[in-house]
C-alpha positions in Angstrom: -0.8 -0.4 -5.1 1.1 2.6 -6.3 3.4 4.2 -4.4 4.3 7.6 -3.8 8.2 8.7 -5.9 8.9 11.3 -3.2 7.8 11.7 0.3 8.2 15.4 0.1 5.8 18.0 -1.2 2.5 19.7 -0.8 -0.6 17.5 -1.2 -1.6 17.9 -4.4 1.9 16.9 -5.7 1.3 13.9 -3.8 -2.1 13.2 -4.7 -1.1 13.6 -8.5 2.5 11.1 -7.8 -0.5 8.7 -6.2 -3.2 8.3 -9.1 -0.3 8.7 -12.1 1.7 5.6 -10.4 -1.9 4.1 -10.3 -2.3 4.7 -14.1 1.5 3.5 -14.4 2.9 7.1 -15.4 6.7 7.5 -14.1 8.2 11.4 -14.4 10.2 13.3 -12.1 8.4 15.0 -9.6 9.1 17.9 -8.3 6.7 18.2 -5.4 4.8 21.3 -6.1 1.2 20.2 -7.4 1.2 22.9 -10.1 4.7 22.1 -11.6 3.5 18.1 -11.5 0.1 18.5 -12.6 1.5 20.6 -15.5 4.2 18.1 -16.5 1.9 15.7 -16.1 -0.1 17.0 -18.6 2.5 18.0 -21.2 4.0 14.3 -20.7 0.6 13.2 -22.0 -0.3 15.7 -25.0 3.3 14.5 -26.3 2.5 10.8 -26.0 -1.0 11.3 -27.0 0.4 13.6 -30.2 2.8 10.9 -31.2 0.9 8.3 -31.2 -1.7 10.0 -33.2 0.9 11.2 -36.0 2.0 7.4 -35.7 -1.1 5.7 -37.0 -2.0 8.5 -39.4 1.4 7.5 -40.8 0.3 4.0 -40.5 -2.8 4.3 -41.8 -1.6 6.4 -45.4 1.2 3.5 -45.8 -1.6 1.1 -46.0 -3.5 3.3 -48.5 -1.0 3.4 -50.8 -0.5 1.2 -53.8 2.9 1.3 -53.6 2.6 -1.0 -50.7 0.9 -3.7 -52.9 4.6 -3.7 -54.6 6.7 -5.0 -51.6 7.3 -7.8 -50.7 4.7 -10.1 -49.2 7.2 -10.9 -46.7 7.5 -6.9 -45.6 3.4 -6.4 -45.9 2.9 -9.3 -43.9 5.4 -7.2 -40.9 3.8 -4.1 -41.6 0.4 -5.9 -40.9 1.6 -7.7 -38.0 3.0 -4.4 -36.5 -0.5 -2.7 -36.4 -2.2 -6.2 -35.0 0.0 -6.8 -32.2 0.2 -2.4 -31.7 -3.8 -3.0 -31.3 -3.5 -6.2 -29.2 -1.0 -4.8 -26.7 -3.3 -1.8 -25.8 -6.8 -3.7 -26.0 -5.0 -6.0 -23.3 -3.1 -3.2 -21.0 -6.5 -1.8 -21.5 -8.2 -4.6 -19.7 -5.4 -5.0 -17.1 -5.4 -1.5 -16.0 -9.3 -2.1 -15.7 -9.1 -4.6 -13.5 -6.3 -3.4 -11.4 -8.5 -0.1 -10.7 -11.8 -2.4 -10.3 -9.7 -4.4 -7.3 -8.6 -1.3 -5.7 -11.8 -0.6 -4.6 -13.2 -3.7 -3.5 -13.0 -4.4 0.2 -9.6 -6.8 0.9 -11.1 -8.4 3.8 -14.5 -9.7 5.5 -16.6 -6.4 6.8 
């Protein structure tokens, strides 16, 4: 279960600190909801903005002929890259799935 990073602040500070260490999301919290909730979100857009401008990147590399010319070797990284980019999230994907599915199941006989 997560757990809170500071026992200080108003609820919704500590509300957001809950459900971001649920979702595995480490920042420094301030303890004021607002200031959280909007670094929360900035910390987001820029990974959410990176990774986007990553795999466009990714994506014109592969579509160019130029990458026909290197070395089997390099393509054969390049490719292996992008599989194992694609397996890591399809599988933290189906982890973080589960871990939210067993939080709400009952731990004991009712």
């Amino acid at each position: 279960m997560a757990d809170l990073i500071t026992n200080n602040g108003d609820a919704l500070s500590r509300l957001i600190q809950l459900q971001a260490g649920r979702h595995d999301l480490r920042l420094n919290w301030v303890g004021n909801g607002n200031t959280d909730l909007t670094a929360l979100c900035n910390a987001y857009s820029v990974q959410e903005k990176l990774a986007k401008s990553l795999w466009a990147g990714i994506r014109e590399l592969m579509q160019m002929p130029e990458l026909r010319e290197l070395p089997e070797p390099l393509q054969a990284q390049i490719a292996s890259i992008i599989l194992k980019a694609h397996a890591i999230a399809d599988l933290e994907t189906e982890s973080h799935a589960k871990r939210i599915a067993m939080m709400g199941k009952p731990k004991g006989p009712i």
